[in-house]
DOMI-33200 format. One record per residue: x, y, z of N, C-alpha, C, CB in turn; residue in three letters; residue number from 1. Coordinates in Angstrom, 2 decimals, padded with zeros to 5 digits. Glycine has a CB too. Layout:
N
TORGU       n_x       n_y       n_z      ca_x      ca_y      ca_z       c_x       c_y       c_z      cb_x      cb_y      cb_z   residuo   num
TORGU         X         Y         Z         X         Y         Z         X         Y         Z         X         Y         Z       ala   NUM
...
***
This chain:
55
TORGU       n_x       n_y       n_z      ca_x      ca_y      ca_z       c_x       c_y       c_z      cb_x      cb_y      cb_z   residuo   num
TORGU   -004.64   -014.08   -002.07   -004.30   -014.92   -000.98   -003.74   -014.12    000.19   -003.32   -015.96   -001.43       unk     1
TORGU   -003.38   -014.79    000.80   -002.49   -014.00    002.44   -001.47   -013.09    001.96   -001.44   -015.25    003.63       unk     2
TORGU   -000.73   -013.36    001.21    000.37   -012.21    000.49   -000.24   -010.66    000.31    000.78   -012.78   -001.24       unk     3
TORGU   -001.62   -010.90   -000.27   -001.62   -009.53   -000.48   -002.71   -008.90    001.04   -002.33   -009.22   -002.29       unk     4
TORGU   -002.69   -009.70    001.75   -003.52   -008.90    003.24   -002.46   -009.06    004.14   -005.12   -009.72    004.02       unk     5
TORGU   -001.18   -009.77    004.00   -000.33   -009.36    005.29    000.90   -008.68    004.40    000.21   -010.85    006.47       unk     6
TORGU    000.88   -008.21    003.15    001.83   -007.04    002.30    001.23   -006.51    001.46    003.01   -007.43    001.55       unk     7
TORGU    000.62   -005.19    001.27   -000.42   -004.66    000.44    000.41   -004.46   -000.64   -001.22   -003.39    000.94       unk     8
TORGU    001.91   -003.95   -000.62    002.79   -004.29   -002.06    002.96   -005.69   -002.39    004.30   -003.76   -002.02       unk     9
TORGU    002.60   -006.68   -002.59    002.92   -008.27   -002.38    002.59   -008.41   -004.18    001.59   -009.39   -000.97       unk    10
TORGU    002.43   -007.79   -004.64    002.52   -008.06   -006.32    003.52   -007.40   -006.77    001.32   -007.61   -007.23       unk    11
TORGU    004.00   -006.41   -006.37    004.93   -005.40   -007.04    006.47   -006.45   -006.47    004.70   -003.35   -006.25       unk    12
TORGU    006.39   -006.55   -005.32    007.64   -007.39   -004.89    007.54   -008.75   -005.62    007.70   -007.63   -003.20       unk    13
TORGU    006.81   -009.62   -005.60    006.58   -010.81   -006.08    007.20   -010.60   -007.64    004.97   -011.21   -005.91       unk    14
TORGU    006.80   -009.61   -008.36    006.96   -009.92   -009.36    008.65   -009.25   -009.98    005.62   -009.53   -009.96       unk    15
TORGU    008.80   -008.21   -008.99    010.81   -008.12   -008.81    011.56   -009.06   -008.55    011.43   -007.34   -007.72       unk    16
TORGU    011.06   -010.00   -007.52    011.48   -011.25   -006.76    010.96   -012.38   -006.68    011.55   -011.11   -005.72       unk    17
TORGU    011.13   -013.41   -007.95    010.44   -014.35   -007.61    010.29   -014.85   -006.32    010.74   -015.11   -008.24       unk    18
TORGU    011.46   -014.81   -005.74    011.70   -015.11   -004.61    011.02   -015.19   -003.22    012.40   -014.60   -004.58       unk    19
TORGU    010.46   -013.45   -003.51    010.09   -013.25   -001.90    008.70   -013.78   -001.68    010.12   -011.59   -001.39       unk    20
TORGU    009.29   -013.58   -000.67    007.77   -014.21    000.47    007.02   -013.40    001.36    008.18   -015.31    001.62       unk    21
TORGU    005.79   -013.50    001.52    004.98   -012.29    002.35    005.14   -012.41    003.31    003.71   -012.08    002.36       unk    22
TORGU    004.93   -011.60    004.31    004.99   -012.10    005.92    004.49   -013.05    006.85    004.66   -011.38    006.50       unk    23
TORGU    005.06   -013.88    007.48    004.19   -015.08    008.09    003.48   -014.62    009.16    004.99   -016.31    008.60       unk    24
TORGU    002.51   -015.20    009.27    001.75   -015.15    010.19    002.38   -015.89    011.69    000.53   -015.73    009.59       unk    25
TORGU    002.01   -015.47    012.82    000.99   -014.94    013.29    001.55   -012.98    012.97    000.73   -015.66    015.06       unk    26
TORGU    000.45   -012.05    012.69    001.80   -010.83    012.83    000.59   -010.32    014.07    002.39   -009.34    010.98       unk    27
TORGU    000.86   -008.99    014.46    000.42   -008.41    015.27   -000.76   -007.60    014.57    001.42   -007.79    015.93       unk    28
TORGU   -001.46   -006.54    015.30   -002.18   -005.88    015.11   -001.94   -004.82    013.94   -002.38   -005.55    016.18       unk    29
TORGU   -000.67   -004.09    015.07   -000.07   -003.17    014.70    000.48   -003.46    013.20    000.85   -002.91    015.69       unk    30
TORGU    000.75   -004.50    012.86    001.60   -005.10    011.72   -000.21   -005.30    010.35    002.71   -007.20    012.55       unk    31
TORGU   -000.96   -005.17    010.49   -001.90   -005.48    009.91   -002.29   -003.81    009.61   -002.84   -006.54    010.72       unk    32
TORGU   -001.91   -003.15    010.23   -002.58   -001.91    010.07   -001.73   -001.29    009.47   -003.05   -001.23    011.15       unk    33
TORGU   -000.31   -001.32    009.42    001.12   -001.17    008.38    000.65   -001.38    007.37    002.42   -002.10    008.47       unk    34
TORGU    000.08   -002.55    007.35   -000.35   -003.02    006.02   -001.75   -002.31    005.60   -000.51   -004.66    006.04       unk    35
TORGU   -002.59   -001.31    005.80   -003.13   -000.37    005.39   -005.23   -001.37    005.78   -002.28    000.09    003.47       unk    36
TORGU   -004.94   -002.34    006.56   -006.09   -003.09    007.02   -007.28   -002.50    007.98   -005.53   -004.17    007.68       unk    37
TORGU   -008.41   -002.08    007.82   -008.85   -001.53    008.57   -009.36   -002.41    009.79   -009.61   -000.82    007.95       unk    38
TORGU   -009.82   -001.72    011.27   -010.12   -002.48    012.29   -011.25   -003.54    012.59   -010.18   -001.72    013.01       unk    39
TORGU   -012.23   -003.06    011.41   -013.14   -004.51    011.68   -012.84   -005.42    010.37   -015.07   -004.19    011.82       unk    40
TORGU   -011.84   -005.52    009.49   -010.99   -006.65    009.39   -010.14   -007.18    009.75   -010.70   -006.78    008.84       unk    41
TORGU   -009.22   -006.39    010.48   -008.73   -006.78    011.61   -009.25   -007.89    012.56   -008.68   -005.78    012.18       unk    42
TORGU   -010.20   -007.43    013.32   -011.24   -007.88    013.91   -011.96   -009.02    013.69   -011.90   -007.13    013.86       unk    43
TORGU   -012.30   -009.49    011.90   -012.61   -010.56    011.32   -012.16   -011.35    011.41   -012.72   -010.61    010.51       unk    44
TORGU   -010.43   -011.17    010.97   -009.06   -012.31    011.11   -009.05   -012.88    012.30   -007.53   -011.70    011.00       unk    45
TORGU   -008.76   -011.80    013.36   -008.79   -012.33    015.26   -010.15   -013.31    015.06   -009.22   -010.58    016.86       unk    46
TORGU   -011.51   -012.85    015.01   -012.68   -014.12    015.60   -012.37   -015.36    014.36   -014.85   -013.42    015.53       unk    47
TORGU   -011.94   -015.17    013.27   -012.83   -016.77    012.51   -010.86   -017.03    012.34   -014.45   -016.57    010.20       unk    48
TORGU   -009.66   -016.45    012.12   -008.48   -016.68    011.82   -007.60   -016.63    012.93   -008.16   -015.92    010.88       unk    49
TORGU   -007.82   -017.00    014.21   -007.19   -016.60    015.46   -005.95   -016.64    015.13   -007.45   -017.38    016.64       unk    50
TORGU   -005.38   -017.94    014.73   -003.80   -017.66    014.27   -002.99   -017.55    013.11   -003.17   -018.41    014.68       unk    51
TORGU   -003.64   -016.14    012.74   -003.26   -015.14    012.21   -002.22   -014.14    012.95   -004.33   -014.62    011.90       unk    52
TORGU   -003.17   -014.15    013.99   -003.02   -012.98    014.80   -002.35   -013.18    016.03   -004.23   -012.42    015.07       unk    53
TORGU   -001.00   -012.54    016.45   -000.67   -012.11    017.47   -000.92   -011.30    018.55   -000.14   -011.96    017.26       unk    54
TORGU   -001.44   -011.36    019.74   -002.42   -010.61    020.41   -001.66   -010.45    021.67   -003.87   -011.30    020.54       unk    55
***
């Protein structure tokens, strides 16, 4: 789900923390590429997921 494309650790935390929560959307570019996302998925999210993305 979204957990693990906007926190590429989002299982390792999840499962320390029931608790936590992945990052909400909308994030930025820059924040997608932190997350280890390359630019034409990037790119995918922006055209069909606009708010996803902070632009």
């Amino acid at each position: 789900g979204r957990g693990g494309i906007f926190d590429y650790d989002f299982a390792t935390k999840a499962l320390a923390d029931p608790n936590y929560l992945a990052p909400t959307p909308p994030l930025t570019r820059e924040q997608l590429r932190e997350q280890y996302l390359g630019e034409a998925f990037i790119n995918y999210l922006a055209n069909r997921f606009s708010s996803m993305i902070a632009d």
